[in-house]
C-alpha positions in Angstrom: -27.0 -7.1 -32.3 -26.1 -9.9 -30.8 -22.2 -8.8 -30.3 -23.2 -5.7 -28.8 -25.6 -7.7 -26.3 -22.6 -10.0 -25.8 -20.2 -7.3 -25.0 -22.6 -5.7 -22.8 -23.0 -8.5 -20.6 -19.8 -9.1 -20.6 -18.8 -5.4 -19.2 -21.8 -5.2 -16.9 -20.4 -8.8 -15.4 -17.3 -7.1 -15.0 -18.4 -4.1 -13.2 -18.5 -5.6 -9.2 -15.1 -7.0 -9.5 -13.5 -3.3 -10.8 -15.8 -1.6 -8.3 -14.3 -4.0 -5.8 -10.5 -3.5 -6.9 -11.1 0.5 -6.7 -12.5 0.3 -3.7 -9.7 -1.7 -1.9 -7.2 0.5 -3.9 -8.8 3.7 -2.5 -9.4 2.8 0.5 -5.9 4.3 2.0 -6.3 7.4 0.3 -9.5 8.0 1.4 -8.5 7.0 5.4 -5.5 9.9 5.4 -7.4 12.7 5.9 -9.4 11.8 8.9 -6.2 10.2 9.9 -4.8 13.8 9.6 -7.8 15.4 11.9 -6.8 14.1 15.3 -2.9 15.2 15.8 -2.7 12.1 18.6 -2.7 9.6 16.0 0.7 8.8 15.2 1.7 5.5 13.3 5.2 5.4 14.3 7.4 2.2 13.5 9.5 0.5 16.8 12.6 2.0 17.1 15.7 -0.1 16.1 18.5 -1.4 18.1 22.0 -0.1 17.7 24.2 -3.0 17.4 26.9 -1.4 16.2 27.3 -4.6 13.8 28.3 -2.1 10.6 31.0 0.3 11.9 33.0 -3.7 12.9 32.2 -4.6 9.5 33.2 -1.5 8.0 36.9 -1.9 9.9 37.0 -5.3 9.4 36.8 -4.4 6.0 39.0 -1.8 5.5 42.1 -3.9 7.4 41.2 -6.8 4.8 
């Protein structure tokens, strides 16, 4: 009896924290589809800079 008392104190401690971790895991799942209900909301990343750094590399590596 006592074992069983043991291990269910032991889950029911344990409970909170995995509601906690599922809850901060599901959390971006759960915010894409009213992400999806407004068609202005765009999370768009900066655009990059052409440097033009890798087509010099590439010919300085081919002449090498």
């Amino acid at each position: 009896m006592n074992r069983i008392a043991a291990n269910t104190l032991e889950t029911l401690r344990l409970l909170p924290r995995a509601a906690l971790i599922l809850m901060v895991l599901a959390a971006p799942v759960l915010a894409v589809p009213s992400m999806r209900t407004d068609v202005g909301a765009t999370i768009d990343a900066p655009a990059m800079k052409k440097s033009g750094v890798g087509f010099v590399l590439l010919v300085s590596l081919r002449r090498g």
